[in-house]
PDBQT receptor file of N, H, CA, C and O in Angstrom, charges set to zero:
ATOM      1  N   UNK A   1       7.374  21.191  52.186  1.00  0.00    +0.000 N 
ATOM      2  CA  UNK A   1       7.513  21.303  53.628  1.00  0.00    +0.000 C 
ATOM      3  C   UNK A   1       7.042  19.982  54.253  1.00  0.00    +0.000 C 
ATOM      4  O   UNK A   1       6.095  19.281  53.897  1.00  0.00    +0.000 OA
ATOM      5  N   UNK A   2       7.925  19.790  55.284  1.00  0.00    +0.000 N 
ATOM      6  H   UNK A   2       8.695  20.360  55.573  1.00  0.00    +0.000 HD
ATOM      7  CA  UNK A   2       7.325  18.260  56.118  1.00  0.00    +0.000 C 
ATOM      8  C   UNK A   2       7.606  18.768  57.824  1.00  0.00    +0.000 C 
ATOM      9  O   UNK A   2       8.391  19.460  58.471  1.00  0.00    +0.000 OA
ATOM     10  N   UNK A   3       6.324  17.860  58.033  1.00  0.00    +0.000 N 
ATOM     11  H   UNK A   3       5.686  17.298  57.508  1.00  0.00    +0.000 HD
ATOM     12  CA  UNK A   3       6.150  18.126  59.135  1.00  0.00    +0.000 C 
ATOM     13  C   UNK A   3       6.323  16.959  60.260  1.00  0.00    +0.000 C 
ATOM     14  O   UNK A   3       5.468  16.074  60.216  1.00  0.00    +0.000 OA
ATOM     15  N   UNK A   4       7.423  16.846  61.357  1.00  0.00    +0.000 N 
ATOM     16  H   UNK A   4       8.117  17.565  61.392  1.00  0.00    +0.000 HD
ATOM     17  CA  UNK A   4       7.537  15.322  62.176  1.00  0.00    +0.000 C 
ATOM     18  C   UNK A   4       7.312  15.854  63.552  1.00  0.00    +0.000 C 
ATOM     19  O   UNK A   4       7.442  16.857  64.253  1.00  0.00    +0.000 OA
ATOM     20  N   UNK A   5       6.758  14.192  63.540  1.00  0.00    +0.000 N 
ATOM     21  H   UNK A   5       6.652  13.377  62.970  1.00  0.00    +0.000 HD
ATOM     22  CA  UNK A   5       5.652  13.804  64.411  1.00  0.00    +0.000 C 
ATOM     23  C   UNK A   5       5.913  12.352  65.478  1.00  0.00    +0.000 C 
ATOM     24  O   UNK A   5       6.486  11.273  65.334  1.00  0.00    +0.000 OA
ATOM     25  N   UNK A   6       5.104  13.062  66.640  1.00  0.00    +0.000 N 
ATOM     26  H   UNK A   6       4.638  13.939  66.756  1.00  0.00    +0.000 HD
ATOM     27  CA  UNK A   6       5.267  11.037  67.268  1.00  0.00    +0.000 C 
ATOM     28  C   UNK A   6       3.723  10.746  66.951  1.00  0.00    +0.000 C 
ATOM     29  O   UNK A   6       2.813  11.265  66.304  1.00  0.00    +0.000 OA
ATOM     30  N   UNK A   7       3.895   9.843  67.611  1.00  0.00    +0.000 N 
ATOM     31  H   UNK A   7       4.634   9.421  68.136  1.00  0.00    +0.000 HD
ATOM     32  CA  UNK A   7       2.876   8.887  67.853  1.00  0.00    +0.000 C 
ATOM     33  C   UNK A   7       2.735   7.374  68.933  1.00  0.00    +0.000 C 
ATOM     34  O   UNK A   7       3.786   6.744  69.053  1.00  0.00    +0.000 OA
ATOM     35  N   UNK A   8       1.555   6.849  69.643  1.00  0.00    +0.000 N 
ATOM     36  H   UNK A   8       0.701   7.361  69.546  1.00  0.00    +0.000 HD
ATOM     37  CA  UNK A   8       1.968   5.688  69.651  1.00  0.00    +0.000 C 
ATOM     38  C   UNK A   8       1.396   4.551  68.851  1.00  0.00    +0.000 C 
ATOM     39  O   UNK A   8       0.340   4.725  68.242  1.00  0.00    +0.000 OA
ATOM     40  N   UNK A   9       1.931   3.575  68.819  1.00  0.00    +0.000 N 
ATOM     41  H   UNK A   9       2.788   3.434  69.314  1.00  0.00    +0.000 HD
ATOM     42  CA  UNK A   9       1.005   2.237  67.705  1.00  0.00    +0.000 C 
ATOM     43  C   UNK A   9       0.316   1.557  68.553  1.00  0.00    +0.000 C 
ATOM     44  O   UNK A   9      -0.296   0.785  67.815  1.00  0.00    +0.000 OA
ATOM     45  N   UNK A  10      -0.030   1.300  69.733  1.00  0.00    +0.000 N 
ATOM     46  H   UNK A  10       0.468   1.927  70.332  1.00  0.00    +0.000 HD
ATOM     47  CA  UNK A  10      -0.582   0.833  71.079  1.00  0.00    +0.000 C 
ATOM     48  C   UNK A  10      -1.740   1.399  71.942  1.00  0.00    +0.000 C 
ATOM     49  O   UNK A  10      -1.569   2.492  72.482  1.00  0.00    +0.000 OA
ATOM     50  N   UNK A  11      -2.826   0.775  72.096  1.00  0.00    +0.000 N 
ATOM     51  H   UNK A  11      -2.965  -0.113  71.657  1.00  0.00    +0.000 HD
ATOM     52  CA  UNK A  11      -3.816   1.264  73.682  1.00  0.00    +0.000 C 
ATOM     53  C   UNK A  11      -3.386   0.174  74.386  1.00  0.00    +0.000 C 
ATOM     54  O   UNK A  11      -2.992  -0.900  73.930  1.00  0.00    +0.000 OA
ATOM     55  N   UNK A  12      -3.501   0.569  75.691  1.00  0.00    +0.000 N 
ATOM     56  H   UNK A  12      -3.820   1.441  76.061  1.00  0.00    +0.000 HD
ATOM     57  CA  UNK A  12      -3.857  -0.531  76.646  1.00  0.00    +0.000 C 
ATOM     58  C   UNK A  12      -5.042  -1.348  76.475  1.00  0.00    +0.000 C 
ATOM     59  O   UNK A  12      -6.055  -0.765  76.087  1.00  0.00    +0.000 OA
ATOM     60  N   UNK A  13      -5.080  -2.252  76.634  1.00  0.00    +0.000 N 
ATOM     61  H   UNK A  13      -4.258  -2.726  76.949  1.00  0.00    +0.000 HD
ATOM     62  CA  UNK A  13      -6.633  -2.872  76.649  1.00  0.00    +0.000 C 
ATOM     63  C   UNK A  13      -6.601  -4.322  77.258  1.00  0.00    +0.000 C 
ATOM     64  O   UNK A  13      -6.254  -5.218  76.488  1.00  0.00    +0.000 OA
ATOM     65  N   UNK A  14      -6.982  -4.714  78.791  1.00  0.00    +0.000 N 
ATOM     66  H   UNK A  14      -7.264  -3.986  79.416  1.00  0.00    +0.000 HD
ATOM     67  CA  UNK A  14      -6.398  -5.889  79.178  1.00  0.00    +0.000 C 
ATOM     68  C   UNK A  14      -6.705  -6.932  78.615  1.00  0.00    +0.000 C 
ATOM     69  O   UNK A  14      -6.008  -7.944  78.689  1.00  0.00    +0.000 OA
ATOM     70  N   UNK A  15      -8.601  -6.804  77.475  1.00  0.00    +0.000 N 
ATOM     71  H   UNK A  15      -9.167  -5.982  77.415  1.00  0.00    +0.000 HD
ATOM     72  CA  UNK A  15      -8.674  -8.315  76.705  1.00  0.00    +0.000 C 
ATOM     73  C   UNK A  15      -8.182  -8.407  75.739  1.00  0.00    +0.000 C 
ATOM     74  O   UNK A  15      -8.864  -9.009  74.909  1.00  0.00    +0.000 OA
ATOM     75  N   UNK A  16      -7.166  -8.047  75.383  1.00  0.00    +0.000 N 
ATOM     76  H   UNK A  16      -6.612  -7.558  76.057  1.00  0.00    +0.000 HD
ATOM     77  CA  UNK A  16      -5.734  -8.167  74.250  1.00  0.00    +0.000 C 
ATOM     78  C   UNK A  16      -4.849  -8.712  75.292  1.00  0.00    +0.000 C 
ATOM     79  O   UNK A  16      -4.693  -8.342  76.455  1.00  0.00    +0.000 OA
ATOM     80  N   UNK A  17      -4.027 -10.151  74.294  1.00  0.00    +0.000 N 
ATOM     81  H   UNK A  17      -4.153 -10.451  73.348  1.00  0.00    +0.000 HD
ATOM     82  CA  UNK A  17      -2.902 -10.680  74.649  1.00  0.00    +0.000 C 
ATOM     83  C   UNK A  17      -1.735  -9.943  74.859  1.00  0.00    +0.000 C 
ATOM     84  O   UNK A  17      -1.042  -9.754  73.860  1.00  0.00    +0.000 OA
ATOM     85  N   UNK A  18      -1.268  -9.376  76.169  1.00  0.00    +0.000 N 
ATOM     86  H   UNK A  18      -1.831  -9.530  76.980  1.00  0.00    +0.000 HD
ATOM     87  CA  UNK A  18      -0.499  -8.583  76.716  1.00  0.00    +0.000 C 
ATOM     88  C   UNK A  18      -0.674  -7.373  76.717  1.00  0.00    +0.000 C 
ATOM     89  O   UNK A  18       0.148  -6.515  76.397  1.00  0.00    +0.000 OA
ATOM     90  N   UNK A  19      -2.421  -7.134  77.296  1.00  0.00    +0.000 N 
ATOM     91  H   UNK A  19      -3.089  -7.831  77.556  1.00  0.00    +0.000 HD
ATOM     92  CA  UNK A  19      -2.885  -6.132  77.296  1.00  0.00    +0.000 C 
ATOM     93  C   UNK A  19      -2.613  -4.820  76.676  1.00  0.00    +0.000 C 
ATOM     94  O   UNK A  19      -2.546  -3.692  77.166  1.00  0.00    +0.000 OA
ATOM     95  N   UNK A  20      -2.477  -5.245  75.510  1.00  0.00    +0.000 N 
ATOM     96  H   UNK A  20      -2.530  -6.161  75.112  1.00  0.00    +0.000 HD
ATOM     97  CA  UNK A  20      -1.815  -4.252  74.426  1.00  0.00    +0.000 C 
ATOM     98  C   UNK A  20      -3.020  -4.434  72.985  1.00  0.00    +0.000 C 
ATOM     99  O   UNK A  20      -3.492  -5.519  72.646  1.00  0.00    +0.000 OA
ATOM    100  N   UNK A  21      -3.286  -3.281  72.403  1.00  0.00    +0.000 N 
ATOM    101  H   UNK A  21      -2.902  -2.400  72.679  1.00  0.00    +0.000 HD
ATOM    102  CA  UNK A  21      -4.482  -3.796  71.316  1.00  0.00    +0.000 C 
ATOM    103  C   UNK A  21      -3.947  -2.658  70.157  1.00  0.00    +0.000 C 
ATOM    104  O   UNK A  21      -4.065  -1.447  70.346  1.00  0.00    +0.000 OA
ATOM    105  N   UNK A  22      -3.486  -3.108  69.219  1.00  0.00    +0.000 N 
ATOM    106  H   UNK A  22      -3.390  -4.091  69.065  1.00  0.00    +0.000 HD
ATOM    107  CA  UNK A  22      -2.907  -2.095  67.890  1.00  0.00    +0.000 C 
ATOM    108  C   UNK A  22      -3.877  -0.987  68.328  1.00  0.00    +0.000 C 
ATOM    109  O   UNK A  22      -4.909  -1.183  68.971  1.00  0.00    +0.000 OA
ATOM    110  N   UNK A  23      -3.453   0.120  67.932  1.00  0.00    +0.000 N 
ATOM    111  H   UNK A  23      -2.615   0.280  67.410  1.00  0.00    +0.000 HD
ATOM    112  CA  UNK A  23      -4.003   1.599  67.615  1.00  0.00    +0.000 C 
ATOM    113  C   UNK A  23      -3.283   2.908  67.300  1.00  0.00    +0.000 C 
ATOM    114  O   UNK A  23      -2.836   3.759  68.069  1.00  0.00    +0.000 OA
ATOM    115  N   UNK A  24      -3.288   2.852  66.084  1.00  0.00    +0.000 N 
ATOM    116  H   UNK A  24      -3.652   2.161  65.459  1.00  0.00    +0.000 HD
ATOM    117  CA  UNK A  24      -1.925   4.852  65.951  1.00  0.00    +0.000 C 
ATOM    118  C   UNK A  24      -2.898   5.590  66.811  1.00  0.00    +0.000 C 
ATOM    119  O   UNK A  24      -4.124   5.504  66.883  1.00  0.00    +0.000 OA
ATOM    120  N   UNK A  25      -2.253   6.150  67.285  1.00  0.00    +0.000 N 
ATOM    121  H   UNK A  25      -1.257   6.220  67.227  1.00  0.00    +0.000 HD
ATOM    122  CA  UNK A  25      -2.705   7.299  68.355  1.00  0.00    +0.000 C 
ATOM    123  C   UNK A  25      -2.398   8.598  67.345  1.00  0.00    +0.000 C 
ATOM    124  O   UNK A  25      -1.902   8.608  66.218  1.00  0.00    +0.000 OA
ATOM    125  N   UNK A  26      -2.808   9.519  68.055  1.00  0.00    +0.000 N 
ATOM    126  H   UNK A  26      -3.211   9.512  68.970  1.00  0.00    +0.000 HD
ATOM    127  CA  UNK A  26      -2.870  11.252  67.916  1.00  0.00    +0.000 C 
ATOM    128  C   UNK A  26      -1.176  11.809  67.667  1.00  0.00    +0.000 C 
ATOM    129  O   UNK A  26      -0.167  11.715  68.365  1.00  0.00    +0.000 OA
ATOM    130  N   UNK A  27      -1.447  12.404  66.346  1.00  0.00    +0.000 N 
ATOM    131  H   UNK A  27      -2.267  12.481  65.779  1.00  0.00    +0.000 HD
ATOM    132  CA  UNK A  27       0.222  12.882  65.758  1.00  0.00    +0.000 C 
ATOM    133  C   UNK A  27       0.720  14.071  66.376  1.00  0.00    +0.000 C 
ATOM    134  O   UNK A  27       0.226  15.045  65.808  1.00  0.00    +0.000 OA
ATOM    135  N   UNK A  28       1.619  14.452  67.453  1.00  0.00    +0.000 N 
ATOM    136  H   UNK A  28       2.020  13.660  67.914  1.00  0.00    +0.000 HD
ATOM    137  CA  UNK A  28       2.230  15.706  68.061  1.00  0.00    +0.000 C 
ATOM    138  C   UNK A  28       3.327  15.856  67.076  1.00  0.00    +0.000 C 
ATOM    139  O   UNK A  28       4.207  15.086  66.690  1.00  0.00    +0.000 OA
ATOM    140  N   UNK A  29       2.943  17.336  66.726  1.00  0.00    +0.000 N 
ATOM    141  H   UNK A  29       2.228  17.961  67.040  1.00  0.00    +0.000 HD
ATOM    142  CA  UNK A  29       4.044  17.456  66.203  1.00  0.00    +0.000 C 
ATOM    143  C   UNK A  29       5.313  18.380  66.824  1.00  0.00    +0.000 C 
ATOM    144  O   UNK A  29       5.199  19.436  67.447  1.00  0.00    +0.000 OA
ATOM    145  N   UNK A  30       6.761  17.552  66.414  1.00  0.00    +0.000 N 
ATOM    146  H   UNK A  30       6.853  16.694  65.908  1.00  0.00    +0.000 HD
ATOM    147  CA  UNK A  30       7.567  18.486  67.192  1.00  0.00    +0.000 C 
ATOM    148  C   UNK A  30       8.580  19.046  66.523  1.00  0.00    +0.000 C 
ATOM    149  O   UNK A  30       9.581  19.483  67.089  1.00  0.00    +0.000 OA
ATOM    150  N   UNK A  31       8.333  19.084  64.863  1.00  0.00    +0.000 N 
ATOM    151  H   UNK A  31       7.519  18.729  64.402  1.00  0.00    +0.000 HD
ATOM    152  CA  UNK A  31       9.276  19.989  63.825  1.00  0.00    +0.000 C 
ATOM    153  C   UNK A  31       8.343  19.795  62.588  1.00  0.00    +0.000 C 
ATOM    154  O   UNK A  31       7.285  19.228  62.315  1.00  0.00    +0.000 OA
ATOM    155  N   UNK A  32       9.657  20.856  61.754  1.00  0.00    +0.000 N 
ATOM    156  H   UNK A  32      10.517  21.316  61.976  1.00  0.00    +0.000 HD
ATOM    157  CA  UNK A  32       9.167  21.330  60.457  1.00  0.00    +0.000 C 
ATOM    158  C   UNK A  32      10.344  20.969  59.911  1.00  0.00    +0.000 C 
ATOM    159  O   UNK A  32      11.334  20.939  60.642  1.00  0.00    +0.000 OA
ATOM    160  N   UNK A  33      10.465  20.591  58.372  1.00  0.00    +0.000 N 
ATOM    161  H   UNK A  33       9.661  20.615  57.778  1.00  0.00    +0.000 HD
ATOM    162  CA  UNK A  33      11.522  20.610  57.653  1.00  0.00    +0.000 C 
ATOM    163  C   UNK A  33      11.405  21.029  56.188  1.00  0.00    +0.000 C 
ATOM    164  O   UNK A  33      10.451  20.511  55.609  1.00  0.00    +0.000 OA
ATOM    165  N   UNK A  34      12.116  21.800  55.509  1.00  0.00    +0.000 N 
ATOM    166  H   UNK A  34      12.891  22.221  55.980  1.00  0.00    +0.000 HD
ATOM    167  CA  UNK A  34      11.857  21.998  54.133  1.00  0.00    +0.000 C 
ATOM    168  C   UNK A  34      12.184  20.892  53.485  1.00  0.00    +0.000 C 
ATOM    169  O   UNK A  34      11.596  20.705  52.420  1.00  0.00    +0.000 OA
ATOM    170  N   UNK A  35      13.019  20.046  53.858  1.00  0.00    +0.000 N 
ATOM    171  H   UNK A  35      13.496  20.197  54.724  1.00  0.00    +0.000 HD
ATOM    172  CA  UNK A  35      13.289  18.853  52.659  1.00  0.00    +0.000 C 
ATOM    173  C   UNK A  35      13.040  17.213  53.550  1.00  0.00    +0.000 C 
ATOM    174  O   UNK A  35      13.244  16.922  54.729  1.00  0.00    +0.000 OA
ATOM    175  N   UNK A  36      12.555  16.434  52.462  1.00  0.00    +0.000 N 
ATOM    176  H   UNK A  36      12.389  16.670  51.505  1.00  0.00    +0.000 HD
ATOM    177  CA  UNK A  36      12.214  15.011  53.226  1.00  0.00    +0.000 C 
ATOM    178  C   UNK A  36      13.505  14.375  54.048  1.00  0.00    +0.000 C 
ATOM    179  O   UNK A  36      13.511  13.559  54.970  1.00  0.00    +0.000 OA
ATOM    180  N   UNK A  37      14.665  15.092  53.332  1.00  0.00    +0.000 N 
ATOM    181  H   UNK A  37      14.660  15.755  52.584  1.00  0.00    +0.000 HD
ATOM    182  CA  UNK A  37      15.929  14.602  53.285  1.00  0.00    +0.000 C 
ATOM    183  C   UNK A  37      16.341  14.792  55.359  1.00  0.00    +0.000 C 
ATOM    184  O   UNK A  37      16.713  13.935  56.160  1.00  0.00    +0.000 OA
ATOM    185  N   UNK A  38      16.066  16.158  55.533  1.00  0.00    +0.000 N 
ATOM    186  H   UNK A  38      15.764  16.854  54.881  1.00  0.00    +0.000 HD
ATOM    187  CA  UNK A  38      15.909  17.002  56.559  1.00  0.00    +0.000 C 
ATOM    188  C   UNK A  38      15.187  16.210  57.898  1.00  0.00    +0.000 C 
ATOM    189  O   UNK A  38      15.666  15.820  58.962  1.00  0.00    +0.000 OA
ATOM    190  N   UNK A  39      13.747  16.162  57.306  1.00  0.00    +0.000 N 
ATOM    191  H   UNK A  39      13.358  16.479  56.441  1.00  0.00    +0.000 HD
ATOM    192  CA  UNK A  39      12.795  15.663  58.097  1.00  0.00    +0.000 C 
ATOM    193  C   UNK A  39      12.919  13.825  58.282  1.00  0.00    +0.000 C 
ATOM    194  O   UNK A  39      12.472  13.313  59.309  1.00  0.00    +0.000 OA
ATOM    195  N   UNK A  40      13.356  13.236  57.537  1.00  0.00    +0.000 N 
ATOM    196  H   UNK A  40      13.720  13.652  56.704  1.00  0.00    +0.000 HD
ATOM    197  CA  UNK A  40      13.994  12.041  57.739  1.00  0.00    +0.000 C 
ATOM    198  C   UNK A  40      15.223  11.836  58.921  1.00  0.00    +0.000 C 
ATOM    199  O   UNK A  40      15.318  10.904  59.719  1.00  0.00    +0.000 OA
ATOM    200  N   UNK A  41      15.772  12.552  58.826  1.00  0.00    +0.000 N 
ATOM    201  H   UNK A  41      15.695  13.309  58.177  1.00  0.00    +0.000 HD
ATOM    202  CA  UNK A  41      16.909  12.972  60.060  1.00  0.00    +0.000 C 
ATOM    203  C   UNK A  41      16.308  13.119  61.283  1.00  0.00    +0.000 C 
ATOM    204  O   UNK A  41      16.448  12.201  62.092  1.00  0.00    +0.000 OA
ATOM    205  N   UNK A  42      15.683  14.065  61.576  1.00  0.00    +0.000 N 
ATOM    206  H   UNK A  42      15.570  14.810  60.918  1.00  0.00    +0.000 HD
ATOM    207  CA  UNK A  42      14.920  14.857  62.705  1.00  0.00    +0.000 C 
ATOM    208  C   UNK A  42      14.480  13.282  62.970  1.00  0.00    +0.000 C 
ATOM    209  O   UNK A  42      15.116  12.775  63.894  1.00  0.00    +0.000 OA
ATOM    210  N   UNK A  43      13.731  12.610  62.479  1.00  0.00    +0.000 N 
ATOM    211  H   UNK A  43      13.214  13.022  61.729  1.00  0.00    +0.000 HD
ATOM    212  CA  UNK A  43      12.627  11.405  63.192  1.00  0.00    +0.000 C 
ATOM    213  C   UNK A  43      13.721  10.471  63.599  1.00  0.00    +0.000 C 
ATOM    214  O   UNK A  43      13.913  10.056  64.743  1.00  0.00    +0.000 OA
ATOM    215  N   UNK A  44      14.327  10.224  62.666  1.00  0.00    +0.000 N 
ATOM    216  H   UNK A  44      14.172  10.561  61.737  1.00  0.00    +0.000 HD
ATOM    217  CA  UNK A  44      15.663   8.823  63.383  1.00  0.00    +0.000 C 
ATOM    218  C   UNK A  44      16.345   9.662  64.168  1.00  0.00    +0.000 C 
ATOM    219  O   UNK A  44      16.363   8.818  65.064  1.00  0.00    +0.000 OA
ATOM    220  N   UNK A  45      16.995  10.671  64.703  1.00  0.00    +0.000 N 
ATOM    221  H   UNK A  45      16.980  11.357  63.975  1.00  0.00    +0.000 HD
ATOM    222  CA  UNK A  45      17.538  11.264  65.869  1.00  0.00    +0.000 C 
ATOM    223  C   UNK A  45      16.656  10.895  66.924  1.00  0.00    +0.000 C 
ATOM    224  O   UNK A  45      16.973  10.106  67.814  1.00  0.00    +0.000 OA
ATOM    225  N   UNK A  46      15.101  11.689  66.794  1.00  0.00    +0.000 N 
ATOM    226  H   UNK A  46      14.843  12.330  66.071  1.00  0.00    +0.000 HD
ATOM    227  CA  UNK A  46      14.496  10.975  67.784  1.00  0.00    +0.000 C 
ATOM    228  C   UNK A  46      14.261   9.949  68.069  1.00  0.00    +0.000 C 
ATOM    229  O   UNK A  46      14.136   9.666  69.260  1.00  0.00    +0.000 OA
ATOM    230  N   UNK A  47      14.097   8.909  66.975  1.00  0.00    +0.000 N 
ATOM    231  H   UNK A  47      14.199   9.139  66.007  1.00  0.00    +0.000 HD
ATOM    232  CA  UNK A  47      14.089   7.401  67.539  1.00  0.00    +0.000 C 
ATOM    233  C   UNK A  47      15.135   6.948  68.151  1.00  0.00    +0.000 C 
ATOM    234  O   UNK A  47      15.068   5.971  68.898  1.00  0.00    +0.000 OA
ATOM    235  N   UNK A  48      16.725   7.890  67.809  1.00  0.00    +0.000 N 
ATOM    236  H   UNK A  48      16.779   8.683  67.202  1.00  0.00    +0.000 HD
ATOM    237  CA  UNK A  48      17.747   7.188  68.403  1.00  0.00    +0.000 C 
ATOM    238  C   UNK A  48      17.571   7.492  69.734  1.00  0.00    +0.000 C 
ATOM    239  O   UNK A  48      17.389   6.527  70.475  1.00  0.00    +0.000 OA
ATOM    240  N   UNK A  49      17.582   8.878  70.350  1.00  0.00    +0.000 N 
ATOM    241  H   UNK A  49      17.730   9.662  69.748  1.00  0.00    +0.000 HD
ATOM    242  CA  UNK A  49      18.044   9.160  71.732  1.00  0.00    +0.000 C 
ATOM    243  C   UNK A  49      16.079   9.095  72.448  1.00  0.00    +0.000 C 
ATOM    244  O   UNK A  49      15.880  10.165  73.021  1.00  0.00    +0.000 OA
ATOM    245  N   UNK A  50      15.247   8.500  72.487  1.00  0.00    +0.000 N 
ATOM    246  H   UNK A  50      15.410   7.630  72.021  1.00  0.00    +0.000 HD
ATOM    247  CA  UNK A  50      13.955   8.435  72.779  1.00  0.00    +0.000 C 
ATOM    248  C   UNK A  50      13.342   7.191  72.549  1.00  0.00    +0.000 C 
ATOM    249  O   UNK A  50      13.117   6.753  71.421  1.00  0.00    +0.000 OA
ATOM    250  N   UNK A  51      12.974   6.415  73.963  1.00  0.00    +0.000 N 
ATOM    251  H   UNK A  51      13.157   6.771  74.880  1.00  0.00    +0.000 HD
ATOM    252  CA  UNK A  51      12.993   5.113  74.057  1.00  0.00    +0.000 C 
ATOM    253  C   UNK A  51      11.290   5.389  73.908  1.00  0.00    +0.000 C 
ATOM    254  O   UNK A  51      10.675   6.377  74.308  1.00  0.00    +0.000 OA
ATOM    255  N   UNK A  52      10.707   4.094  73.147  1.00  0.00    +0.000 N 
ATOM    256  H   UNK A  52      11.207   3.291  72.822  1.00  0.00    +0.000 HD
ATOM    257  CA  UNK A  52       9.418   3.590  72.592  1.00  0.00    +0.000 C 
ATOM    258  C   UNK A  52       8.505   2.994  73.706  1.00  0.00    +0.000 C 
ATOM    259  O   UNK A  52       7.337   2.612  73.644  1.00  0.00    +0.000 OA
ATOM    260  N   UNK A  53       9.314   3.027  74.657  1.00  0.00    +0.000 N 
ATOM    261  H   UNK A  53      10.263   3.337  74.707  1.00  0.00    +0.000 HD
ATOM    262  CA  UNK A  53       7.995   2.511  75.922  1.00  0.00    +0.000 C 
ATOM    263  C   UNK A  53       6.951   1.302  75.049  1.00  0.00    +0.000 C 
ATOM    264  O   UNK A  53       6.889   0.642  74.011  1.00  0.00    +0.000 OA
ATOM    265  N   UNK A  54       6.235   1.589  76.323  1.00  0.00    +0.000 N 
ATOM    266  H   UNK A  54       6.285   2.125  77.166  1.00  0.00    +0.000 HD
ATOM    267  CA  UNK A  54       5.380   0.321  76.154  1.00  0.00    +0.000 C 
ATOM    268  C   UNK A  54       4.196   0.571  74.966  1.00  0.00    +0.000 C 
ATOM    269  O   UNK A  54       3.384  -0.314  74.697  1.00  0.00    +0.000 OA
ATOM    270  N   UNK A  55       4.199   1.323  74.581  1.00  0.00    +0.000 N 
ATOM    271  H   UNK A  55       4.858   2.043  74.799  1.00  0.00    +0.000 HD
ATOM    272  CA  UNK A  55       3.010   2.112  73.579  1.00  0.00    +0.000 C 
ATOM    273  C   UNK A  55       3.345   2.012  72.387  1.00  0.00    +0.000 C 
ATOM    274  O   UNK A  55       2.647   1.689  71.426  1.00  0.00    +0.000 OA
ATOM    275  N   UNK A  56       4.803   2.385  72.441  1.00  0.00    +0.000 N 
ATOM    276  H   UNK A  56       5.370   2.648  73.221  1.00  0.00    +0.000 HD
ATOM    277  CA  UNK A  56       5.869   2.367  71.052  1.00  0.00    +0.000 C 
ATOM    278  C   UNK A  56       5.516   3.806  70.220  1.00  0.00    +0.000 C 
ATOM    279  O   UNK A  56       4.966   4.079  69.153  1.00  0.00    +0.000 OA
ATOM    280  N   UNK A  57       5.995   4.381  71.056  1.00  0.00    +0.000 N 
ATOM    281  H   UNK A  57       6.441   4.159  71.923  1.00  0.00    +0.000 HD
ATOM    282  CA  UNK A  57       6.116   5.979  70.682  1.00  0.00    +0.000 C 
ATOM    283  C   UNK A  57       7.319   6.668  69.415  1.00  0.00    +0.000 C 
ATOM    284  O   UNK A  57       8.423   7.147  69.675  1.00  0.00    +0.000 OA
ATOM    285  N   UNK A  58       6.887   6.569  68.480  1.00  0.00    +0.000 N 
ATOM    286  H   UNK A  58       5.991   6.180  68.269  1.00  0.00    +0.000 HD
ATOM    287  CA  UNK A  58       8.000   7.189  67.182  1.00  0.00    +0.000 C 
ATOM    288  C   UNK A  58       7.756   8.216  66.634  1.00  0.00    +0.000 C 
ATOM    289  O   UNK A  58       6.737   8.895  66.507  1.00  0.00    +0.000 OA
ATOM    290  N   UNK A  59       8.866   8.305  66.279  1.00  0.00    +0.000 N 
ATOM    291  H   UNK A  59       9.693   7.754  66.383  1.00  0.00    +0.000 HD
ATOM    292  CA  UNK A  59       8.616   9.953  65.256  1.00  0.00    +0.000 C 
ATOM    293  C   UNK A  59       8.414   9.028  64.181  1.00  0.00    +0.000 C 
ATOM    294  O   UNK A  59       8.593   7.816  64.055  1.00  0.00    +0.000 OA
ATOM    295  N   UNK A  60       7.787  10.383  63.091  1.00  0.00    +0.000 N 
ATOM    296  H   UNK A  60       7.642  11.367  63.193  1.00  0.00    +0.000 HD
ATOM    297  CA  UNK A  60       7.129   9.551  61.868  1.00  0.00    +0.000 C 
ATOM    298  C   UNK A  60       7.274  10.991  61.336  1.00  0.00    +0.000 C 
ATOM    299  O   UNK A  60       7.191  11.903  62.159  1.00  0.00    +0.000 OA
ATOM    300  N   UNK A  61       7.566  11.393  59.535  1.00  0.00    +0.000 N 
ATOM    301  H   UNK A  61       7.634  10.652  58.866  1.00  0.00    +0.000 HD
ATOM    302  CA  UNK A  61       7.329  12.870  59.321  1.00  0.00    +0.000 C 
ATOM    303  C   UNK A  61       6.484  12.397  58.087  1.00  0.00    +0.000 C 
ATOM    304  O   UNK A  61       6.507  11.317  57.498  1.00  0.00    +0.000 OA
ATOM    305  N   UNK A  62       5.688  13.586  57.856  1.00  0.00    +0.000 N 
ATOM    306  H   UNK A  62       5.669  14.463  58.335  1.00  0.00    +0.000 HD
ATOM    307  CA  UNK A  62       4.723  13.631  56.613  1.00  0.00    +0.000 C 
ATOM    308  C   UNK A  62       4.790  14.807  55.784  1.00  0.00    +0.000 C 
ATOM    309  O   UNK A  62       5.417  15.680  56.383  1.00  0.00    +0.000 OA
ATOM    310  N   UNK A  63       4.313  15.265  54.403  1.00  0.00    +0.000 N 
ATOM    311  H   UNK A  63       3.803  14.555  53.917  1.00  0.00    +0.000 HD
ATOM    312  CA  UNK A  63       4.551  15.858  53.788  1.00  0.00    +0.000 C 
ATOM    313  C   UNK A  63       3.344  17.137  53.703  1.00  0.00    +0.000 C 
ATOM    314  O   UNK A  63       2.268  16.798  53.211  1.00  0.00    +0.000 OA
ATOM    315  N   UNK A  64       3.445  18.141  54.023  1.00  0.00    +0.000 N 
ATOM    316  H   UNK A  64       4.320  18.416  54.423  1.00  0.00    +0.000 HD
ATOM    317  CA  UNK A  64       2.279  19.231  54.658  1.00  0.00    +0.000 C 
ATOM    318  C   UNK A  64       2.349  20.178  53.283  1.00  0.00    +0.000 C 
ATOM    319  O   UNK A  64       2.955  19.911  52.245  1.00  0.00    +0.000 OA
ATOM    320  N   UNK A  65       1.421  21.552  53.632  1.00  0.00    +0.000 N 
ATOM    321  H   UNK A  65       0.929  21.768  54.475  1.00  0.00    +0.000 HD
ATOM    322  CA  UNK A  65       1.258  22.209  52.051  1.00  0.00    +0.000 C 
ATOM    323  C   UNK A  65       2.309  23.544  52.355  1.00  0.00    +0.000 C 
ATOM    324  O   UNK A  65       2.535  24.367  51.468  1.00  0.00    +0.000 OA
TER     325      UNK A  65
């Protein structure tokens, strides 16, 4: 079973050069899939139609029990 997820890779932080400072943020999850094959799909759909803003918000899926 896999489970996908966003995230962002970004905080704000204005003493970072373009007030941007690496950080994965907190994983929401917004599916389940029985196969990686499945859950690989689900995340690039969302990356296709779901713009990354300034934070850089992606789906990402992982493998659960």
């Amino acid at each position: 079973m896999f489970r996908i997820f966003t995230r962002t890779w970004w905080q704000e932080n204005p003493e970072w050069p373009n007030g941007l400072e690496p950080q994965a943020g907190r994983k929401h999850t917004i599916g389940k899939a029985r196969s990686e094959e499945d859950a690989r799909a689900i995340a690039r759909q969302y990356n296709r139609t779901h713009k990354p803003g300034k934070l850089s918000r992606k789906a990402e899926y992982e493998e659960i029990e």
